[in-house]
C-alpha positions as CSV (number, residue, x, y, z in Angstrom):
1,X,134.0,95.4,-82.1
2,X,130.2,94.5,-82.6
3,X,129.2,93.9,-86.0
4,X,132.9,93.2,-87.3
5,X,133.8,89.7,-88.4
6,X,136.5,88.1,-86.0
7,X,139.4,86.5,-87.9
8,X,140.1,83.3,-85.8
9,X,142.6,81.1,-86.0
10,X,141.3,78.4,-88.2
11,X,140.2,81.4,-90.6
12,X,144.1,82.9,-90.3
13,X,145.5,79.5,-91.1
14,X,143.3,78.6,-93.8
15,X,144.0,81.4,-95.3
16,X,147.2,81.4,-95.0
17,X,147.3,77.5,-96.1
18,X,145.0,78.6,-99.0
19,X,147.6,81.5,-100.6
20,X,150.7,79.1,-99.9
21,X,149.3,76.7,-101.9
22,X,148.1,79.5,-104.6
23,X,144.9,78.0,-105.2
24,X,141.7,79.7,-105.2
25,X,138.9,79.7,-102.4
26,X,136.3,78.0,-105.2
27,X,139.1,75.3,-106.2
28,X,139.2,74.2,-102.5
29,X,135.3,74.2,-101.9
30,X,134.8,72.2,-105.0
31,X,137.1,69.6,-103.6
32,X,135.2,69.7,-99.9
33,X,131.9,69.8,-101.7
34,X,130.8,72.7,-100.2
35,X,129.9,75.8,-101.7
36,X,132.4,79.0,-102.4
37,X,130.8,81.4,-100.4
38,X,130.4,79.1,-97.1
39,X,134.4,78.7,-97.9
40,X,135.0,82.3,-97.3
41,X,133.0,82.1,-94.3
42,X,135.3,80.2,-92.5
43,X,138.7,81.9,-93.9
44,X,136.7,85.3,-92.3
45,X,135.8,84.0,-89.4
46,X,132.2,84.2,-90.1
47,X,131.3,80.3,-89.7
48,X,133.1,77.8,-88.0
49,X,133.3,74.2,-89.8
50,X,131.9,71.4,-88.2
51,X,134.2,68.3,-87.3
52,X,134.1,66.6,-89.7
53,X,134.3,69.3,-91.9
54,X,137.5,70.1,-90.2
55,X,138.4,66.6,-90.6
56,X,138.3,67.1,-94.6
57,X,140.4,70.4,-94.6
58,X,142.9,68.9,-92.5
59,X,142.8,66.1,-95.1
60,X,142.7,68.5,-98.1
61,X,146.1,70.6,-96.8
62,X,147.8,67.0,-95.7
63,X,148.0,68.6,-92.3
64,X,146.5,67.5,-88.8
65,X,143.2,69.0,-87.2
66,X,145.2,70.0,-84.5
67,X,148.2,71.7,-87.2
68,X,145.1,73.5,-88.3
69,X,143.4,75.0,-85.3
């Protein structure tokens, strides 16, 4: 559907990675340095992070890139 935001499967998992863990979108994009709202960007599919961005999620949940996409 045009104009919807398309929930991916990085988005799905961090989400899903996020609410296991029960922490808070801000308390993760404090840790990555990045800001809140580019965060949800990427749990909604919005904005996909860049490699190395992925690199430091994967790092953040103790999980592998490929565990994450």
């Amino acid at each position: 559907m045009r104009g919807e935001p398309k929930m991916n499967n990085i988005g799905t998992n961090l989400q899903r990675l996020r609410k296991a863990k029960g922490i808070f979108q801000s308390d993760i994009s404090a840790s990555l340095c990045i800001s809140q709202p580019t965060y949800s960007l990427y749990e909604n599919g919005q904005r996909e992070p860049s490699a190395d961005m992925l690199i430091q999620i994967a790092d953040f949940f103790g999980i592998t890139v490929d565990e994450l996409i």
